[in-house]
N, C-alpha and C positions, 0 to 999 in steps of 0.2 A: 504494500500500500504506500503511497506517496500523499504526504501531506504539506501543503504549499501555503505561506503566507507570503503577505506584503512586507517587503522590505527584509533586510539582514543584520540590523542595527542591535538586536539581540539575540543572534547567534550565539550559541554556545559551544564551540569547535571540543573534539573529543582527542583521544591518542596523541598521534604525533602530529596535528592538523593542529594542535594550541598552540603553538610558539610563530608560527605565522598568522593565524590568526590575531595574537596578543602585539604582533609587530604591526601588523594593517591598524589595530585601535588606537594602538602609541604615539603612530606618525600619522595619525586623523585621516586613513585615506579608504576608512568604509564606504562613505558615498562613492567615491571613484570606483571603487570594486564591485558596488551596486548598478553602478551604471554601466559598467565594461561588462558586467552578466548578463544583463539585461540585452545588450547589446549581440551576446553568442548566445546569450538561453532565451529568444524573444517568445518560448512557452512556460519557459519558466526552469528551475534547475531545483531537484530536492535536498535536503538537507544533509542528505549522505552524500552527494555527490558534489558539493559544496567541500564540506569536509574531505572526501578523497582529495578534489585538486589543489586544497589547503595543504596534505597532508605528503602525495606521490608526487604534486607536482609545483612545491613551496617556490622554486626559485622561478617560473613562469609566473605564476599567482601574483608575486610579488613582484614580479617586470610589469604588470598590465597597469599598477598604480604607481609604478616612478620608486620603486624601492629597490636597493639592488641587495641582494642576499649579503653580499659579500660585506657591505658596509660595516655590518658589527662585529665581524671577524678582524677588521683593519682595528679598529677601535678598542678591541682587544688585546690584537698583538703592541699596540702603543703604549699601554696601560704597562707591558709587561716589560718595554724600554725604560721604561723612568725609575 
């Protein structure tokens, strides 16, 4: 069964789909990822499959809203210069 609401703004991502999700919230670009789905899913996309491409496929997900994966990995290895 598929169940479909308006909007993504209270998603709850599960597994490994949280740490991309929790980075789309951080750097305010849920509406961009609202619109960019809307955009590929104009019937709409379910909740699991939201998640999967959270989850299998983070560093795309995260290209559609101007994030690049790799940014907090730099910001890490800096941390670890000083």
């Amino acid at each position: 069964m598929r169940i479909y609401r308006e909007g993504i703004g209270d998603f709850e991502a599960w597994d490994g789909a949280r740490d991309a999700w929790e980075r789309i919230k951080d750097e305010d670009k849920v509406d961009a990822l609202e619109s960019a789905l809307e955009d590929l899913y104009p019937d709409g996309i379910s909740e699991g499959d939201l998640n999967d491409l959270l989850w299998h496929d983070s560093e795309w997900t995260l290209g559609l809203v101007g994030i690049d994966e790799d940014d907090d990995e730099d910001e890490d290895d800096d941390d670890d210069d000083e």
